[in-house]
C-alpha positions as CSV (number, residue, x, y, z in Angstrom):
1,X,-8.4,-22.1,-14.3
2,X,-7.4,-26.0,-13.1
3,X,-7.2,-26.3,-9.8
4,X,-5.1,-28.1,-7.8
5,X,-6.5,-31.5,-6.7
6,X,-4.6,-34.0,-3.7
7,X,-4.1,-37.3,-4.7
8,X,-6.7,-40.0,-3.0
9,X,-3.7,-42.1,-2.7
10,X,-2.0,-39.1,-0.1
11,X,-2.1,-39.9,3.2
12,X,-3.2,-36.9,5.1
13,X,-1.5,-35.0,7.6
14,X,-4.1,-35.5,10.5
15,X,-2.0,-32.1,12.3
16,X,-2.4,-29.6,9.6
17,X,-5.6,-30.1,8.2
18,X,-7.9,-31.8,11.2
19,X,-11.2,-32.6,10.1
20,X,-13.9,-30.6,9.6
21,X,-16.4,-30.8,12.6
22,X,-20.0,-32.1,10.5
23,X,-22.1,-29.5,12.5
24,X,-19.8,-26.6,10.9
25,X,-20.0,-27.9,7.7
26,X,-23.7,-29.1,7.6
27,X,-24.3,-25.0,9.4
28,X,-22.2,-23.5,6.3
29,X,-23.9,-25.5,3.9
30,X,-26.9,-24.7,5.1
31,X,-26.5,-20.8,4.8
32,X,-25.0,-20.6,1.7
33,X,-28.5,-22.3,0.8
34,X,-30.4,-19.6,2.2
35,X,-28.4,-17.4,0.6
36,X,-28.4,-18.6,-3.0
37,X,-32.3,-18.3,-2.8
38,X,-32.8,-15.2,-0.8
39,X,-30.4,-13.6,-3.6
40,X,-32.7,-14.7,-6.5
41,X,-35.4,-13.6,-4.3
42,X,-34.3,-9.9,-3.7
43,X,-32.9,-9.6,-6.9
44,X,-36.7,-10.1,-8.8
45,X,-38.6,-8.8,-5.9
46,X,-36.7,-6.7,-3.9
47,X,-36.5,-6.0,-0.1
48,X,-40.1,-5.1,0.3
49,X,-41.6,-7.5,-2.3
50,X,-39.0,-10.8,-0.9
51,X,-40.5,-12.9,1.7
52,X,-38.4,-14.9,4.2
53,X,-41.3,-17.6,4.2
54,X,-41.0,-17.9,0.6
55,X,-37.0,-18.3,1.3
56,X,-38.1,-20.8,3.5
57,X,-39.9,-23.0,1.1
58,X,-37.6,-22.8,-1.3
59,X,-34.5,-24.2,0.8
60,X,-33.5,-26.8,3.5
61,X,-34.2,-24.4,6.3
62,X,-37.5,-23.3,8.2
63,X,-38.3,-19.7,8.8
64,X,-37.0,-19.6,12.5
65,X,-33.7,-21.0,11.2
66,X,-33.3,-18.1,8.8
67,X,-33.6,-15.4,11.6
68,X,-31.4,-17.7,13.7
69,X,-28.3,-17.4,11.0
70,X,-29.3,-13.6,9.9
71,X,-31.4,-11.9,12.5
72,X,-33.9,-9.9,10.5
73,X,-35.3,-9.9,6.8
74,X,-32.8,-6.9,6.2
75,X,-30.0,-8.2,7.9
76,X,-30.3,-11.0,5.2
77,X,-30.7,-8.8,2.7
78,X,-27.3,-6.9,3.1
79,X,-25.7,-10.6,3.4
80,X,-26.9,-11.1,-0.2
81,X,-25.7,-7.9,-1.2
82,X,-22.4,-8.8,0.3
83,X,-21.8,-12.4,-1.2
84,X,-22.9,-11.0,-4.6
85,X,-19.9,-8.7,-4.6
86,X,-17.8,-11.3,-2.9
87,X,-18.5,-14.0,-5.8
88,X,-17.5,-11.4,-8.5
89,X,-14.5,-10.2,-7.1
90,X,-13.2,-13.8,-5.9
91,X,-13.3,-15.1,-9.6
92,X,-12.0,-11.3,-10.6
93,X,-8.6,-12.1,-8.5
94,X,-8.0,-15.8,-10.2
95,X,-7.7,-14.2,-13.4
96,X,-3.9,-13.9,-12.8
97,X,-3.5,-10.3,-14.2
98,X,0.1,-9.5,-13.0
99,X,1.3,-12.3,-15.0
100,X,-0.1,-10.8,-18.6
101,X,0.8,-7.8,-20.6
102,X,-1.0,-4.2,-19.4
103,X,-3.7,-4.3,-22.6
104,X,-4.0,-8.1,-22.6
105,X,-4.7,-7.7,-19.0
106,X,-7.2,-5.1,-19.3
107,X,-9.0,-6.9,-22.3
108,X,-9.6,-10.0,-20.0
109,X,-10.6,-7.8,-17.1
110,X,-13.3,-6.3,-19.5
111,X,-14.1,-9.4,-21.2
112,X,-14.5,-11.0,-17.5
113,X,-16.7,-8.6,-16.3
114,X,-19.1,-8.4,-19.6
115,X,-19.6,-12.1,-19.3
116,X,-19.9,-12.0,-15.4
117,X,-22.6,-9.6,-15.3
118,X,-24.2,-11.0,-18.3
119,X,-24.9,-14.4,-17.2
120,X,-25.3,-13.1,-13.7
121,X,-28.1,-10.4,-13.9
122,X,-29.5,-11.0,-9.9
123,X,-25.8,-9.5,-9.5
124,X,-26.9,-6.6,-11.5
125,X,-30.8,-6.4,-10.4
126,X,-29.1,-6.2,-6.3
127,X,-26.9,-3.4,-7.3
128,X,-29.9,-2.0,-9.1
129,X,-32.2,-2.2,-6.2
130,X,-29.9,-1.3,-3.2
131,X,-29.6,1.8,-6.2
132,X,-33.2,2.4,-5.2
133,X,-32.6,2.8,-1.5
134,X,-30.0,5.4,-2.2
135,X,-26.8,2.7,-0.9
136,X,-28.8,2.8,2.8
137,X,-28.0,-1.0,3.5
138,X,-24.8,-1.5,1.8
139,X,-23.4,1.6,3.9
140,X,-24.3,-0.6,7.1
141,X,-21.9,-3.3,5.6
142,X,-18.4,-3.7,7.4
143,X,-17.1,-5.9,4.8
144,X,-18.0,-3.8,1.2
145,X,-15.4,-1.4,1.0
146,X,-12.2,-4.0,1.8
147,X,-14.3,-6.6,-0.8
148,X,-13.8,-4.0,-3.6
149,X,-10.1,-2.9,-3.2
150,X,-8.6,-5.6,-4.6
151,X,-10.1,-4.8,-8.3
152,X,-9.1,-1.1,-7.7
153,X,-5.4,-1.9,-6.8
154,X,-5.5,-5.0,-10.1
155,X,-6.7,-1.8,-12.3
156,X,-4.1,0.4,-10.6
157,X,-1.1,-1.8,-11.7
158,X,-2.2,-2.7,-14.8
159,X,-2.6,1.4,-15.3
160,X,1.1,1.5,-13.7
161,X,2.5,-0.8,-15.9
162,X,0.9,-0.2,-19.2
163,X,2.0,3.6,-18.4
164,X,5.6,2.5,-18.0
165,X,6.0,1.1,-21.5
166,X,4.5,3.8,-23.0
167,X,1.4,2.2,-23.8
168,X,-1.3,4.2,-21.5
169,X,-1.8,8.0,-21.4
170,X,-1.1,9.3,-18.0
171,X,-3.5,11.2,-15.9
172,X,-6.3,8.7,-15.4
173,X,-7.6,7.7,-12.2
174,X,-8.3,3.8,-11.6
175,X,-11.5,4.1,-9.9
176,X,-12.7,5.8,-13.1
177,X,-11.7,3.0,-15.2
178,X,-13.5,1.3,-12.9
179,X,-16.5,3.4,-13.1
180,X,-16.4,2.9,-17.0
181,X,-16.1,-0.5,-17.5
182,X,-18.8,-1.2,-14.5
183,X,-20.8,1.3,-16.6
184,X,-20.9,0.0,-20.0
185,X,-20.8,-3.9,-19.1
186,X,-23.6,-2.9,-16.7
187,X,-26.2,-1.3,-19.1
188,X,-26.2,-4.2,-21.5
189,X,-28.2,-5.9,-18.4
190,X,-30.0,-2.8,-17.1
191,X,-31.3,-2.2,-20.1
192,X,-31.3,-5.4,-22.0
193,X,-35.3,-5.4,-22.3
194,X,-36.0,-1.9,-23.6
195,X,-33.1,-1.7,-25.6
196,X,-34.0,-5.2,-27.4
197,X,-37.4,-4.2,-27.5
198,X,-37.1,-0.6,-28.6
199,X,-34.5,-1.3,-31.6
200,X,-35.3,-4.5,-32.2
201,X,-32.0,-6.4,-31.5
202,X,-31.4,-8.7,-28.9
203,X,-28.9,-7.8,-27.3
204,X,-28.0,-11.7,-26.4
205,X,-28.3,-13.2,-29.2
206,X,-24.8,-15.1,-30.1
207,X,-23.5,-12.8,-32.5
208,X,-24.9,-9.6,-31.2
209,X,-23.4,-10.1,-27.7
210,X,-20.1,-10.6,-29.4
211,X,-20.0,-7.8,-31.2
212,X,-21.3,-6.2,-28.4
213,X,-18.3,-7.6,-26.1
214,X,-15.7,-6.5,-28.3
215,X,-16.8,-3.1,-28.6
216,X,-17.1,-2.5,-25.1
217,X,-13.1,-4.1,-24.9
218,X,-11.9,-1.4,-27.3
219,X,-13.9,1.3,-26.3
220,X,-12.3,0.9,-22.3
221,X,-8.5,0.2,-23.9
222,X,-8.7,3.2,-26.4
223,X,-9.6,5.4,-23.7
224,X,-6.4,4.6,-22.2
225,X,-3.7,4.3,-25.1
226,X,-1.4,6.7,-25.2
């Protein structure tokens, strides 16, 4: 989706958009680097198996800098877990749903989310780890539960709407759409090593994943036609 770009030629207006102090911006800049490595980190190694001096190494900041901005190995931790699901669901609400027909705008929402988690798989290997401390850190998080409304109430119109014309069955909840696209999208990540392995098919090559895609897309909308 183009964004909107000013002109160099526009003069700015120095009393609605002063700007930006350089220690802010150089601070900001500076975690989000922490973050993109400590989630790689986590996401191969987990919160026992991660080490912050590693994280260290790997970015512009020193060790003591990393508890300065997060506190504590875990504290850091649950701020990957939180900008993982913040990066998904910030691309998930420029997709302009509203604006397309009910099963148009349930194929992209599939589609989206199959290539999302496919070409994202630390997103998946968090998920799948924080999985493996029963939720315990996530649950600490202030910010989860508002970060994942938004795709509920997208899913909840498009149900609304799709059920007004006729074209959706009633009686399904949203957050189990949810749970069944998350689900199916999901396992082709989970599982992409044993399942390639144990029948032989890669499950990313070209035309596999395609098919693959599109079969996931129908099943989700034909368990919703009316």
């Amino acid at each position: 989706m183009p964004s909107q770009q000013t002109s160099v030629f526009q003069h700015p207006d120095m009393t609605q958009n002063p700007p930006a102090n350089p220690r802010n911006t150089a601070a900001e800049t500076t975690r989000r680097n922490i973050l993109e490595v400590a989630i790689r980190e986590f996401a191969h190694k987990g919160l026992a198996g991660a080490r912050i001096d590693e994280i260290a190494e790997q970015t512009c900041a020193s060790k003591r800098m990393i508890y300065y901005y997060f506190k504590s190995k875990q504290a850091l931790y649950l701020a990957a877990l939180e900008e993982s699901y913040h990066r998904i669901r910030e691309i998930e609400s420029s997709l302009n749903l509203e604006n397309l027909a009910p099963d148009e705008a349930m194929r992209t929402l599939v589609g989206f989310t199959f290539d999302y988690q496919s070409h994202n798989p630390d997103f998946v290997r968090l998920v799948m780890n924080e999985n493996m401390h029963y939720g315990r850190y996530l649950a600490q998080s202030k910010t989860i539960k508002d970060l994942n409304i938004p795709v509920i109430h997208s899913i909840r119109d498009i149900y609304a709407r799709g059920c007004e014309q006729g074209l959706f069955r009633p009686g399904l909840d949203p957050i189990d759409i949810h749970a069944s696209i998350s689900a199916l999208c999901f396992f082709n990540v989970s599982n992409q090593h044993t399942f390639s392995l144990i029948f032989r098919r890669d499950v990313m090559d070209p035309e596999v994943y395609a098919r693959r895609r599109a079969s996931v897309i129908d099943t989700i909308l034909r368990s919703m036609l009316a």
